[in-house]
MITI-757813 format. One record per residue (C-alpha): residue in three letters; x, y, z. Coordinates in steps of 0.25 Angstrom, whole numbers, plus 5000, padded with zeros to 4 digits. Layout:
<nodes>
(node ala; (X; Y; Z));
...
</nodes>
This chain:
<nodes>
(node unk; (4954; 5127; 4575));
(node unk; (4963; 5127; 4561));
(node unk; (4965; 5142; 4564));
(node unk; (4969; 5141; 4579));
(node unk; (4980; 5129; 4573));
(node unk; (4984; 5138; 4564));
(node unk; (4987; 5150; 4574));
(node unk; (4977; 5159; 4569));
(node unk; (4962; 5165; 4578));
(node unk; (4952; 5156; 4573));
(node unk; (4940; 5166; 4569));
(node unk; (4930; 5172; 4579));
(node unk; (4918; 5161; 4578));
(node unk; (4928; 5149; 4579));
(node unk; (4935; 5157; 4591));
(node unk; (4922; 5156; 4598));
(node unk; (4918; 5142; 4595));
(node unk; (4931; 5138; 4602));
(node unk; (4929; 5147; 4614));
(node unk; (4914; 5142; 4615));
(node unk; (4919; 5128; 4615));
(node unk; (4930; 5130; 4626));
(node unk; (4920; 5135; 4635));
(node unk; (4912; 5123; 4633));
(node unk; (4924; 5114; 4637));
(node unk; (4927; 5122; 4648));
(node unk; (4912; 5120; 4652));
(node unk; (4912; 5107; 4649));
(node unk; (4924; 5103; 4657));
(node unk; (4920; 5112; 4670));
(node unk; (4906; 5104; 4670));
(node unk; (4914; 5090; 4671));
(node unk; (4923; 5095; 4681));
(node unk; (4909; 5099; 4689));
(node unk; (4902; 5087; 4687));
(node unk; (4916; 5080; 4691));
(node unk; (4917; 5088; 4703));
(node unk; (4902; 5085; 4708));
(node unk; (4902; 5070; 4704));
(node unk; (4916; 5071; 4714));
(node unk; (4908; 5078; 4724));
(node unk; (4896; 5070; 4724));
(node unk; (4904; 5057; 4724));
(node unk; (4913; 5063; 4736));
(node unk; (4898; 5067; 4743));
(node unk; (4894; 5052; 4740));
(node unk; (4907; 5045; 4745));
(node unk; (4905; 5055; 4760));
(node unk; (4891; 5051; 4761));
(node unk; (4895; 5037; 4758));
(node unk; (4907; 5038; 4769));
(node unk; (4898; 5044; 4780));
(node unk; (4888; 5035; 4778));
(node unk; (4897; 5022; 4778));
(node unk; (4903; 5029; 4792));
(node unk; (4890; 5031; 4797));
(node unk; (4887; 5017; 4795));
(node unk; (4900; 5012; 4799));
(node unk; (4898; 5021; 4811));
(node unk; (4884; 5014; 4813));
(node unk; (4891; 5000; 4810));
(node unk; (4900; 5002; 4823));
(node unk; (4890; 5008; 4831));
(node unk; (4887; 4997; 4843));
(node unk; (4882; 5000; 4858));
(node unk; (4870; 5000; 4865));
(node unk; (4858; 5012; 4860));
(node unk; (4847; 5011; 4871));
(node unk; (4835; 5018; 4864));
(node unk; (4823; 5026; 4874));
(node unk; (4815; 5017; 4879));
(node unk; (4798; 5017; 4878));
(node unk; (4793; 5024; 4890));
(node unk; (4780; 5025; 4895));
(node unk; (4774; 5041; 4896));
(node unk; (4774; 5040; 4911));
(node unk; (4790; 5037; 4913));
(node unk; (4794; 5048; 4903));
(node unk; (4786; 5057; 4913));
(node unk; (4795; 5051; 4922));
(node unk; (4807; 5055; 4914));
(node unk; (4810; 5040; 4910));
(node unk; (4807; 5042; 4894));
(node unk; (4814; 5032; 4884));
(node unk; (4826; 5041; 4884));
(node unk; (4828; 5043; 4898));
(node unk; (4826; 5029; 4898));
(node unk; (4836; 5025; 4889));
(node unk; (4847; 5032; 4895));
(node unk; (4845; 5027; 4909));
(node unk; (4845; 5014; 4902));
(node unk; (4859; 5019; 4895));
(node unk; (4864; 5024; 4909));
(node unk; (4862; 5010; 4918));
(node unk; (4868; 5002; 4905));
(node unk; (4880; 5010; 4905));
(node unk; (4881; 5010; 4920));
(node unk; (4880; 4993; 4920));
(node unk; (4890; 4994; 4909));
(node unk; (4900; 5001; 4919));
(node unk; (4897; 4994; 4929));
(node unk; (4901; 4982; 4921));
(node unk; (4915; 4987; 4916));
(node unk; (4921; 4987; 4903));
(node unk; (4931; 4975; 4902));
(node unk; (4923; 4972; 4890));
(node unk; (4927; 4978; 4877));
(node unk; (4919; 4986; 4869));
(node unk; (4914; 4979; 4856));
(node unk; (4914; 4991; 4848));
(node unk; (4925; 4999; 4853));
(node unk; (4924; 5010; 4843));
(node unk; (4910; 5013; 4848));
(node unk; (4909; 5008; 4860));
(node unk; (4900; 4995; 4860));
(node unk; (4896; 5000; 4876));
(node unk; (4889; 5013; 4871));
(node unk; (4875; 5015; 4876));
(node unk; (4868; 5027; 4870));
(node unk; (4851; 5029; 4872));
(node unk; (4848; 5033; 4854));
(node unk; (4835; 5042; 4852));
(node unk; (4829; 5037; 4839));
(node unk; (4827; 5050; 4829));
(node unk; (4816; 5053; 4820));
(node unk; (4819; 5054; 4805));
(node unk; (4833; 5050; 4799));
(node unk; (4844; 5060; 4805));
(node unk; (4856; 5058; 4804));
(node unk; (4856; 5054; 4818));
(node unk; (4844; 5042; 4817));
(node unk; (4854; 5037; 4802));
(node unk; (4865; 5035; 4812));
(node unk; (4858; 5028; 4824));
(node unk; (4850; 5018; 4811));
(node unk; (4863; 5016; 4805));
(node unk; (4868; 5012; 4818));
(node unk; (4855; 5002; 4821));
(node unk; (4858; 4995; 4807));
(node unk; (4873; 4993; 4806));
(node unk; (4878; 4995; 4819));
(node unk; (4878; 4987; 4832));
(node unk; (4872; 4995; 4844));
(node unk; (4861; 4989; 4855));
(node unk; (4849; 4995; 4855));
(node unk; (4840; 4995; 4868));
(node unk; (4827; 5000; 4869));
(node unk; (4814; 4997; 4878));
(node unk; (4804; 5004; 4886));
(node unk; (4800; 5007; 4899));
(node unk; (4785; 5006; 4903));
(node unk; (4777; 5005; 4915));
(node unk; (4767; 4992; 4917));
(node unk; (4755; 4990; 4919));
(node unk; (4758; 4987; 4934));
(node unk; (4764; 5000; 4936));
(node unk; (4777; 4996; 4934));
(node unk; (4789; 4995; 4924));
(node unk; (4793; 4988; 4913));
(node unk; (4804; 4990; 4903));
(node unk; (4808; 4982; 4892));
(node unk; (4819; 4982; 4883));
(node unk; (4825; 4979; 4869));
(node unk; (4837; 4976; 4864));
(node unk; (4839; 4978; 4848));
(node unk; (4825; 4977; 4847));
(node unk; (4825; 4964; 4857));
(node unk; (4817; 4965; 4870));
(node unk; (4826; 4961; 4882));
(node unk; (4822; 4956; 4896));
(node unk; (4824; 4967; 4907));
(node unk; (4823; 4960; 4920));
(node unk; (4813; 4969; 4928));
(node unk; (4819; 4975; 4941));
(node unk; (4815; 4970; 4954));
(node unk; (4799; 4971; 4957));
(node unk; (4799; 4984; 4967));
(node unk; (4807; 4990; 4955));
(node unk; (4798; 4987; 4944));
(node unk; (4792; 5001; 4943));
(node unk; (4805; 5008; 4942));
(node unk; (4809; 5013; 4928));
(node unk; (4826; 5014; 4936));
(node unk; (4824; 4999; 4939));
(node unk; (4818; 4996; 4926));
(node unk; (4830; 5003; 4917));
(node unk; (4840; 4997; 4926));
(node unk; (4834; 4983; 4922));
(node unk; (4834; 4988; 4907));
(node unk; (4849; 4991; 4908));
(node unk; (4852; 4976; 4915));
(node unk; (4844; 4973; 4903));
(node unk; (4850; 4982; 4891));
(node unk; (4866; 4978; 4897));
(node unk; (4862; 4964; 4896));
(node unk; (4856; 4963; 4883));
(node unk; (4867; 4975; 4875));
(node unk; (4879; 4968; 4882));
(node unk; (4878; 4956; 4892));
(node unk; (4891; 4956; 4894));
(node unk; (4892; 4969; 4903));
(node unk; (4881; 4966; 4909));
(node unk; (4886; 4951; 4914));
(node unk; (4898; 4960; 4920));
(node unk; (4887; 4970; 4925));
(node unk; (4880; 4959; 4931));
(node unk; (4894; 4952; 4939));
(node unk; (4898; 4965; 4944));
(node unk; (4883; 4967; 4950));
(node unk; (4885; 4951; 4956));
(node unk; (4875; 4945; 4945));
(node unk; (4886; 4935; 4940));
(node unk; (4877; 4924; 4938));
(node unk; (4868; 4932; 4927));
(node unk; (4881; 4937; 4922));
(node unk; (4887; 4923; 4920));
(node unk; (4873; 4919; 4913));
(node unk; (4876; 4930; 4903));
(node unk; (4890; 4928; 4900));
(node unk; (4886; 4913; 4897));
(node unk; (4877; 4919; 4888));
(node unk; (4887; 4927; 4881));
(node unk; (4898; 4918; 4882));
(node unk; (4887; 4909; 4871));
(node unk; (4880; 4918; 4863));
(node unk; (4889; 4932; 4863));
(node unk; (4900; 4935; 4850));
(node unk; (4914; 4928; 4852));
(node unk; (4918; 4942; 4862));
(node unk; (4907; 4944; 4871));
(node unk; (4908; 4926; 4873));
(node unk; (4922; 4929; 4877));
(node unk; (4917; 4941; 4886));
(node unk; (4906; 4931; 4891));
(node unk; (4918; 4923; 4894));
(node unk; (4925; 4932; 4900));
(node unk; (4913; 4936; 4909));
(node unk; (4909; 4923; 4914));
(node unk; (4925; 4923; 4920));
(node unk; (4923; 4934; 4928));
(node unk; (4911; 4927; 4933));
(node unk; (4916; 4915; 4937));
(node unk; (4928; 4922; 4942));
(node unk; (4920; 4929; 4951));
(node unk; (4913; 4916; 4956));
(node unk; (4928; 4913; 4960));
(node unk; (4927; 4902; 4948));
(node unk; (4941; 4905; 4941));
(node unk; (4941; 4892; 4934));
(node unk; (4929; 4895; 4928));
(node unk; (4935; 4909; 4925));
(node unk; (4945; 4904; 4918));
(node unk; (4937; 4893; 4909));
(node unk; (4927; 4908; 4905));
(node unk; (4941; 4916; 4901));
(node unk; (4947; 4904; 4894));
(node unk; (4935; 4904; 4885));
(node unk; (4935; 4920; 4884));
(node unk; (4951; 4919; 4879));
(node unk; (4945; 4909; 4869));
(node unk; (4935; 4920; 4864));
(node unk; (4945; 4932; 4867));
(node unk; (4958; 4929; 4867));
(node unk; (4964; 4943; 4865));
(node unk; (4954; 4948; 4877));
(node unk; (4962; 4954; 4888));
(node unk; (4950; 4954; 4896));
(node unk; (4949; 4938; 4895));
(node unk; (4965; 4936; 4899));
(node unk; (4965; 4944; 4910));
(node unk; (4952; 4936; 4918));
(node unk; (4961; 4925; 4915));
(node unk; (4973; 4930; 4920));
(node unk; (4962; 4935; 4933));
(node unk; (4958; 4920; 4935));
(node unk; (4972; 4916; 4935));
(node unk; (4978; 4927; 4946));
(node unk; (4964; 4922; 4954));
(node unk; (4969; 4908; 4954));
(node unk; (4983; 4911; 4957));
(node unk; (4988; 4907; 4943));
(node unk; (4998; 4919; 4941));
(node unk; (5006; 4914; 4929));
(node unk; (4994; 4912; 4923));
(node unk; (4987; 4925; 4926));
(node unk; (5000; 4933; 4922));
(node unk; (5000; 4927; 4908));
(node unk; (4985; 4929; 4905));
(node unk; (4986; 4943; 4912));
(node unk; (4997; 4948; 4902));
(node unk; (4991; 4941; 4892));
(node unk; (4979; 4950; 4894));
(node unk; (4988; 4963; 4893));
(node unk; (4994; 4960; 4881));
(node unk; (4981; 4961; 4873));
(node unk; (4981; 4973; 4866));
(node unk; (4974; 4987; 4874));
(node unk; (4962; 4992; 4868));
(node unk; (4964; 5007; 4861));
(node unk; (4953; 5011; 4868));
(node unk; (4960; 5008; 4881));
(node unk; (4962; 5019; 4892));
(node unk; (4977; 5021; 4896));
(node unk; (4972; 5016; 4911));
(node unk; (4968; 5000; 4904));
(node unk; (4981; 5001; 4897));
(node unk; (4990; 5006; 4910));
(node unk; (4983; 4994; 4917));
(node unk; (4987; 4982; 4906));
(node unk; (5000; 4990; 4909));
(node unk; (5001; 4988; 4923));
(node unk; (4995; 4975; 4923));
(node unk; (5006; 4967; 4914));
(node unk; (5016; 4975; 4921));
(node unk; (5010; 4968; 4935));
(node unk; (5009; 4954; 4929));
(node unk; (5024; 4956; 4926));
(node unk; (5029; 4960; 4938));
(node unk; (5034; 4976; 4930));
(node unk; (5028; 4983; 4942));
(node unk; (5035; 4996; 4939));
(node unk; (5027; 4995; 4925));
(node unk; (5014; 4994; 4931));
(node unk; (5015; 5005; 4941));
(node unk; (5020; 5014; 4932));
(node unk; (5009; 5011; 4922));
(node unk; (4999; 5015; 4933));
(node unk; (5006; 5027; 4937));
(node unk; (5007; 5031; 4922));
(node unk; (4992; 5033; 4921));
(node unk; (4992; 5040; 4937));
(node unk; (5000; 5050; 4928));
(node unk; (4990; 5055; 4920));
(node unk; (4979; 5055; 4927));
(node unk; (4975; 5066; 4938));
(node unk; (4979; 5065; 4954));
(node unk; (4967; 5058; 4962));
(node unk; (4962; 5050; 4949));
(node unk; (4968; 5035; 4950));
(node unk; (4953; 5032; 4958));
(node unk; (4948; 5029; 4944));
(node unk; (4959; 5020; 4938));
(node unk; (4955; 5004; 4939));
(node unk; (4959; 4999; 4951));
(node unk; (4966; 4988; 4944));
(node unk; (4977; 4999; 4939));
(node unk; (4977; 5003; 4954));
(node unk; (4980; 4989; 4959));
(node unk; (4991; 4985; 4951));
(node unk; (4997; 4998; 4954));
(node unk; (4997; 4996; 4968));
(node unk; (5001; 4983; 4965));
(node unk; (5013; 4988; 4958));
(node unk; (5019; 4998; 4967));
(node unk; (5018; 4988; 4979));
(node unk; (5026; 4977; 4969));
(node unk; (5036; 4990; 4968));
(node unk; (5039; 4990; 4981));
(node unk; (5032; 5003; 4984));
(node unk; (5019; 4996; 4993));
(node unk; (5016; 5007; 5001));
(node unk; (5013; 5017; 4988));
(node unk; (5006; 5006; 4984));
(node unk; (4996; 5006; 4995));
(node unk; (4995; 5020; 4995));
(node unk; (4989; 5021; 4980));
(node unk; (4981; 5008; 4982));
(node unk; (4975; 5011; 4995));
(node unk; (4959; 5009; 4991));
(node unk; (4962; 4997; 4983));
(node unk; (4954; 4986; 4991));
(node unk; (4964; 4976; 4993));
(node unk; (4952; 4964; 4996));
(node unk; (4944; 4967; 4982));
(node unk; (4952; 4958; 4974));
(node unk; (4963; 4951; 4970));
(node unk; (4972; 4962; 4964));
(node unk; (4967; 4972; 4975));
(node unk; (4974; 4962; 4986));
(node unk; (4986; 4959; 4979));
(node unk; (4990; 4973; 4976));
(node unk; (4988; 4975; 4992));
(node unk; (4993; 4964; 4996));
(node unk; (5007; 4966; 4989));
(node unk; (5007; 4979; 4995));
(node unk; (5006; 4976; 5009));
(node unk; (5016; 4964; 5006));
(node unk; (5027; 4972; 4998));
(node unk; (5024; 4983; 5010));
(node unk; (5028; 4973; 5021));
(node unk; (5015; 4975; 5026));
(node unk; (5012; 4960; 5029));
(node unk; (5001; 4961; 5043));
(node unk; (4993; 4970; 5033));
(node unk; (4994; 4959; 5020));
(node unk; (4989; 4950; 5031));
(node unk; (4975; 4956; 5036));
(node unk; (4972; 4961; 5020));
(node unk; (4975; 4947; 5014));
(node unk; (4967; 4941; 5026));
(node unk; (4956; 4947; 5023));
(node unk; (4946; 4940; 5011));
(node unk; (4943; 4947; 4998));
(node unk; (4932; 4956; 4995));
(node unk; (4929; 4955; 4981));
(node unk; (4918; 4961; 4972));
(node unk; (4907; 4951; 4973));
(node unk; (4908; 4948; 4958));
(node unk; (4921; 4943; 4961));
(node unk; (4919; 4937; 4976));
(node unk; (4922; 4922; 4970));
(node unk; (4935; 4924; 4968));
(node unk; (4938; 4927; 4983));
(node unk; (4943; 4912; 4987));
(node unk; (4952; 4912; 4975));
(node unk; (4959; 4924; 4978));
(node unk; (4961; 4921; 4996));
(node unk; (4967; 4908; 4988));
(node unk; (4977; 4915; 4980));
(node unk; (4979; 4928; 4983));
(node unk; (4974; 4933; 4996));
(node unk; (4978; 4920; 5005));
(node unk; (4993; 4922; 4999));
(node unk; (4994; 4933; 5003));
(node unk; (4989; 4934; 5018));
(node unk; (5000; 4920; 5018));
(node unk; (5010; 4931; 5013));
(node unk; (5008; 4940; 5023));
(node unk; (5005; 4929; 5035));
(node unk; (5018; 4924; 5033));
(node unk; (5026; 4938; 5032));
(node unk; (5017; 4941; 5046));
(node unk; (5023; 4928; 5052));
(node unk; (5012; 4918; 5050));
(node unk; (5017; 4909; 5039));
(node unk; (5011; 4896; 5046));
(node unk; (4997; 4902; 5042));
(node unk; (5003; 4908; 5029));
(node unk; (5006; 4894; 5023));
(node unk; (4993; 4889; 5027));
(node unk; (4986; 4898; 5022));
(node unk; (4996; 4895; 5010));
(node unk; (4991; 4880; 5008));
(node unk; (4977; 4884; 5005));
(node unk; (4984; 4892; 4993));
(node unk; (4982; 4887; 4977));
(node unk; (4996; 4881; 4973));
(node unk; (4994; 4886; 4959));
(node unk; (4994; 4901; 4965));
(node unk; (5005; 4908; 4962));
(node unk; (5003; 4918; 4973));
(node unk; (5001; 4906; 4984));
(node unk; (5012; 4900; 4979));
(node unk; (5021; 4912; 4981));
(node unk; (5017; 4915; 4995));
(node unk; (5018; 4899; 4998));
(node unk; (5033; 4903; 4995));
(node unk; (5036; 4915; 5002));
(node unk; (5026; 4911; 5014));
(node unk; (5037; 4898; 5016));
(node unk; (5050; 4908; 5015));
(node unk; (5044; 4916; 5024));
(node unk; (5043; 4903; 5032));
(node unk; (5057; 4899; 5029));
(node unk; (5053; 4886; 5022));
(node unk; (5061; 4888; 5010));
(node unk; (5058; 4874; 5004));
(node unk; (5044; 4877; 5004));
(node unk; (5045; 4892; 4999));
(node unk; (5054; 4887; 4987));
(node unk; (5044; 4875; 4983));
(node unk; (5033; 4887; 4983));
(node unk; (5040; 4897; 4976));
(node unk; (5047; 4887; 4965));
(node unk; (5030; 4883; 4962));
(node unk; (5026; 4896; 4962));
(node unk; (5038; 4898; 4952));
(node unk; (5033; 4888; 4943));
(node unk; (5019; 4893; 4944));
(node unk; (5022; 4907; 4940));
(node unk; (5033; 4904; 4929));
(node unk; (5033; 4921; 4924));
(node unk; (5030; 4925; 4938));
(node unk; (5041; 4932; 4945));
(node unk; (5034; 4933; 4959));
(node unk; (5039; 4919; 4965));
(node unk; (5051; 4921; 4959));
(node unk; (5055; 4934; 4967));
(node unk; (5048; 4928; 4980));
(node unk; (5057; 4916; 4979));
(node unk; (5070; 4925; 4977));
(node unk; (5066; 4931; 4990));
(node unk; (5064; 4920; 4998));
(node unk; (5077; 4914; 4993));
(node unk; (5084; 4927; 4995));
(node unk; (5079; 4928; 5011));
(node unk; (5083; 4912; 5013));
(node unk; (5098; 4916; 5008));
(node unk; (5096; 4909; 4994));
(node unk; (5102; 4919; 4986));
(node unk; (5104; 4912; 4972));
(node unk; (5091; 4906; 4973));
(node unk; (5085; 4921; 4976));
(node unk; (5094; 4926; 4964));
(node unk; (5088; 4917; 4952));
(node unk; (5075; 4920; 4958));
(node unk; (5077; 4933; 4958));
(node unk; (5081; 4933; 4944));
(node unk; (5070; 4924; 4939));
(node unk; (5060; 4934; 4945));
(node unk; (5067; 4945; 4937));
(node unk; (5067; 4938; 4924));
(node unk; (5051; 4935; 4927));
(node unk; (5047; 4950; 4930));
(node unk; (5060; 4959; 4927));
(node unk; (5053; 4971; 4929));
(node unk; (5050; 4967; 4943));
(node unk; (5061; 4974; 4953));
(node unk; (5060; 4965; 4963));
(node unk; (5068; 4952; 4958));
(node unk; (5077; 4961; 4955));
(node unk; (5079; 4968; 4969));
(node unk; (5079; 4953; 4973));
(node unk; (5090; 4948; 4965));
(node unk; (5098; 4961; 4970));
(node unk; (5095; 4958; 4983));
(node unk; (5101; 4943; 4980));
(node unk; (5114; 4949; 4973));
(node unk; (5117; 4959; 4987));
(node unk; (5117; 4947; 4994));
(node unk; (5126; 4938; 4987));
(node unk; (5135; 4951; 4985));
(node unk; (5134; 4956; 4972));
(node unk; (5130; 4970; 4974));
(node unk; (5133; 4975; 4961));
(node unk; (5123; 4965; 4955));
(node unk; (5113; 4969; 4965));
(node unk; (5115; 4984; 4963));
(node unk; (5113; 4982; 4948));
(node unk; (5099; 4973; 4950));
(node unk; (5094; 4983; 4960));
(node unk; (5096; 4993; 4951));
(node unk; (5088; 4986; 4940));
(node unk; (5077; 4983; 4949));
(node unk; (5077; 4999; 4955));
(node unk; (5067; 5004; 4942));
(node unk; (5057; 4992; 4941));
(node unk; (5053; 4996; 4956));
(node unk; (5058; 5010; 4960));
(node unk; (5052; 5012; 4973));
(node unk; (5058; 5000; 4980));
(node unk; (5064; 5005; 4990));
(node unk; (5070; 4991; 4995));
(node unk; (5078; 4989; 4981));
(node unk; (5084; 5002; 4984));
(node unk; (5087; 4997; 4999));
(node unk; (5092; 4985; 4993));
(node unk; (5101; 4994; 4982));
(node unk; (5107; 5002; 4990));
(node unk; (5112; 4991; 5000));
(node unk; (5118; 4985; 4988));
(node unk; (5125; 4998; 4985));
(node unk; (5129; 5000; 4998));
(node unk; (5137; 4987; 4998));
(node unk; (5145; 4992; 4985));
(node unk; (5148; 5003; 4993));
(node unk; (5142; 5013; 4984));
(node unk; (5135; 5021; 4995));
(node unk; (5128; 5034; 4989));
(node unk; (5121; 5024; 4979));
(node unk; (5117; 5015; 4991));
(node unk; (5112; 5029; 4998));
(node unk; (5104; 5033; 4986));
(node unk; (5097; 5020; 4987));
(node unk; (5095; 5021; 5000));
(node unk; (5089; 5034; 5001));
(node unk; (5080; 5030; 4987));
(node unk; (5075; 5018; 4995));
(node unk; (5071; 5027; 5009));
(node unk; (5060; 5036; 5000));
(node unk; (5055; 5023; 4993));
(node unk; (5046; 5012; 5002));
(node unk; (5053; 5004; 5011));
(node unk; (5049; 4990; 5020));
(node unk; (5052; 4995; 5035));
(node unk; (5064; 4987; 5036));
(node unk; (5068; 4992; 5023));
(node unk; (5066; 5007; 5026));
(node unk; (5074; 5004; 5040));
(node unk; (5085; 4999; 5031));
(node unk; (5085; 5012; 5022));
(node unk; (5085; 5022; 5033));
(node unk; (5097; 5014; 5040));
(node unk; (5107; 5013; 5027));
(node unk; (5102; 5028; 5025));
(node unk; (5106; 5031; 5041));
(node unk; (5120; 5025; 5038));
(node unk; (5131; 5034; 5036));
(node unk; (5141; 5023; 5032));
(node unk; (5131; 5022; 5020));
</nodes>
């Protein structure tokens, strides 16, 4: 070392020492950087195995459902080919058949795996991967596991019996000249499995095969003993039975306590909001109804359920345009010939809204299987379409006629003849001439009914009693503070008596209640020609033109207004736009005689 300070080669056996001892430290430093690198590698192996083992069991935490397991079966039905497998599946088949049957308003409880999920699992032997996954999921997750076993008695019949996490269950035997059937016997099993997994469904299986009474005893049991969301679906179930007994006041108290449980449930505000519209209580219904639709959609959601929250608070608000363009938004995108599958709701309010546009008979054309006597919203949309096309003999022999509800609805039938269907055949009795028979059919109406109270109002003006039509509407007015409808109807029978101010701030009052609605707006036009400011009626038809473009009448109405301010091709324009839209007959005669006019 004292020679290499110095600058000079140290001698031959030092030279090598030195060498000999760099090697070593290389050595020693490359077995570190091994050892290193392997405790890295091993600790990264250990963190992996750690990771998929917390997200198997994490995976196995989530895991929910329903498992149906094969079923014991005796030697002589796996001759048959009814082994515990075949068995199990059948079983799987007719639960998931109940489950459909019973609708899905219910959400899932698990919605990242599908708390509905019925799958038939064959036990392995030894510990694959495969058996690790289905333990882990027996002892951290939450799935249902059915099992049982089909065997013959003594008496040569059949007998199954069944468990439920390990639990025997009662299976109610099918009827005697059935015992011996295996079918009858699995069918019984799957009453049994639906009722046990998830008695809510099968409450709602039970209504919809006219079993209310069994469904009500469930739901009670439920509304007791279930968590804090199946009570409030309980709740919620026990409404639709008694609304279905026609009990709405009972209906209410049952919904009442599933807000309590469920406040942010849509479900729960719009079976309020149903209640209410049955009793005729239409400020009431509109504020629970758009309540309901400002709950926040689902992710999972198809773009159909949100089109129809859409198109419904576009209804409630009198935005008609809004809520037929939402349902032609969706016709967009899907083939020709494939609306027959779309809910029959979306269908109704579209036809609904088209007739509200002004365009009735396109309206009747896209609706014409919807049966107008099923219920409620099936008769309104036909009725409004027969009215708003003049067709009032017709509106009179649909609205005479009594309701054919599903049976597990049939009890609301005298509600609705009280406020919906004998307001309307007084609506169209009195247009046909027979007011006399239309106001007494009137008396027997609710006087909290918004609808009644309307048609007591226009069934007078059509009688010339204005006194009477203005004491009808002014209640109707005050029972339906946001509602526009008895606002406009008054404007127009004010306007036809020659009361032209009063007509005006009516009209305006029903703008300001629903200002996407064109028809106050054609109204207060209407009102402005009269009293002889054209300019101002040529500038509120023009603002009413896009909330309801194929009116023809507004265009009838513009172009008369045009006309009188002497600006002539524009009037012609207006005319010959109004002549390719739909016309009432008298309107259509009007078109073609301003069109055959060459002074025009």
């Amino acid at each position: 070392m004292q020679a290499e300070a110095a600058g000079v080669s140290p001698p031959g056996a030092a030279e090598r020492v030195l060498e000999k001892q760099e090697r070593l430290i290389g050595w020693e430093i490359a077995d570190r950087i091994a050892g290193l690198t392997l405790k890295l590698a091993i600790g990264a192996a250990a963190l992996a195995l750690a990771a998929a083992i917390g997200l198997a069991a994490w995976s196995a935490s989530q895991a929910s459902g329903t498992v149906i397991e094969p079923f014991d079966s005796a030697p002589a039905l796996v001759a048959q080919g009814l082994g515990g497998e075949a068995i199990a599946n059948e079983l799987v088949s007719r639960v998931t058949a109940m489950q459909y049957d019973a609708g899905n308003d219910r959400p899932r409880r698990e919605s990242s795996s599908g708390a509905d999920r019925i799958n038939v699992v064959i036990p392995q032997t030894g510990i694959s991967i495969g058996e690790a996954q289905r333990l882990l999921r027996e002892w951290l997750g939450h799935e249902t596991h059915v099992s049982g076993g089909l065997r013959p008695t003594p008496d040569g019949k059949l007998a199954l019996s069944l468990r439920v996490d390990g639990r025997s269950v009662p299976v109610t035997p099918p009827p005697a000249d059935q015992l011996g059937s295996a079918d009858a016997w699995i069918g019984a099993g799957a009453q049994a499995a639906l009722r046990e997994t998830d008695p809510y469904r099968y409450a709602t299986w039970l209504i919809n095969n006219s079993q209310a009474d069994e469904a009500a005893g469930l739901y009670r049991r439920l509304s007791r003993t279930g968590s804090a969301a199946d009570r409030a679906w309980a709740w919620i179930g026990l409404g639709n039975v008694f609304r279905g007994r026609g009990d709405l006041a009972g209906a209410l108290d049952a919904d009442r306590w599933a807000v309590t449980l469920a406040p942010d449930s849509d479900s729960v505000l719009v079976n309020v909001a149903s209640t209410q519209r049955y009793l005729g209580h239409d400020e009431l219904a509109r504020a629970d109804m758009l309540a309901a639709l400002r709950v926040p959609g689902h992710r999972s959601w198809r773009p159909i359920r949100v089109a129809a929250r859409a198109m419904q608070a576009a209804s409630w608000r009198d935005d008609w345009l809004t809520a037929a363009s939402q349902f032609e938004s969706v016709l967009a995108a899907v083939p020709p010939g494939a609306t027959q599958g779309y809910p029959p709701g979306l269908v109704i309010v579209y036809g609904r809204a088209l007739a509200r546009l002004h365009e009735p008979q396109r309206a009747m054309r896209f609706t014409p299987d919807i049966p107008p006597l099923s219920g409620s919203l099936q008769f309104e949309m036909r009725a409004t379409q027969l009215a708003e096309a003049g067709h009032w003999p017709e509106l009179e022999a649909l609205a005479a006629q009594p309701f054919r509800l599903p049976a597990s609805v049939a009890g609301i039938a005298p509600q609705l003849d009280r406020t919906l269907r004998q307001p309307w055949l007084a609506y169209a009795m009195a247009h046909n001439g027979k007011t006399a028979e239309a106001r007494q059919i009137l008396s027997a109406t609710p006087l909290d009914c918004y609808l009644c109270l309307r048609t007591r109002g226009e069934v007078a003006a059509l009688a010339g009693d204005a006194g009477e039509a203005d004491r009808w509407f002014a209640e109707a007015v005050r029972q339906g503070p946001s509602l526009a409808d008895a606002d406009q109807e008054w404007a127009q029978a004010r306007l036809a008596r020659g009361d032209l101010g009063g007509a005006l701030a009516l009209a305006r009052q029903a703008s300001r209640k629903a200002p996407a609605w064109a028809d106050p707006l054609k109204l207060e036009g209407d009102v402005l020609a009269r009293q002889g400011d054209l300019e101002g009626a040529v500038r509120v038809y023009n603002a009413a033109e896009p909330k309801a473009p194929g009116w023809g009448g507004l265009r009838l109405a513009h172009g008369e207004a045009l006309a009188r301010l002497r600006l002539r091709p524009a009037a012609l324009a207006q005319w010959r736009d109004a002549a390719r839209r739909e016309l009432a007959p008298a309107e259509r005669s009007r078109v073609q005689a301003l069109l055959g006019t060459p002074a025009v």
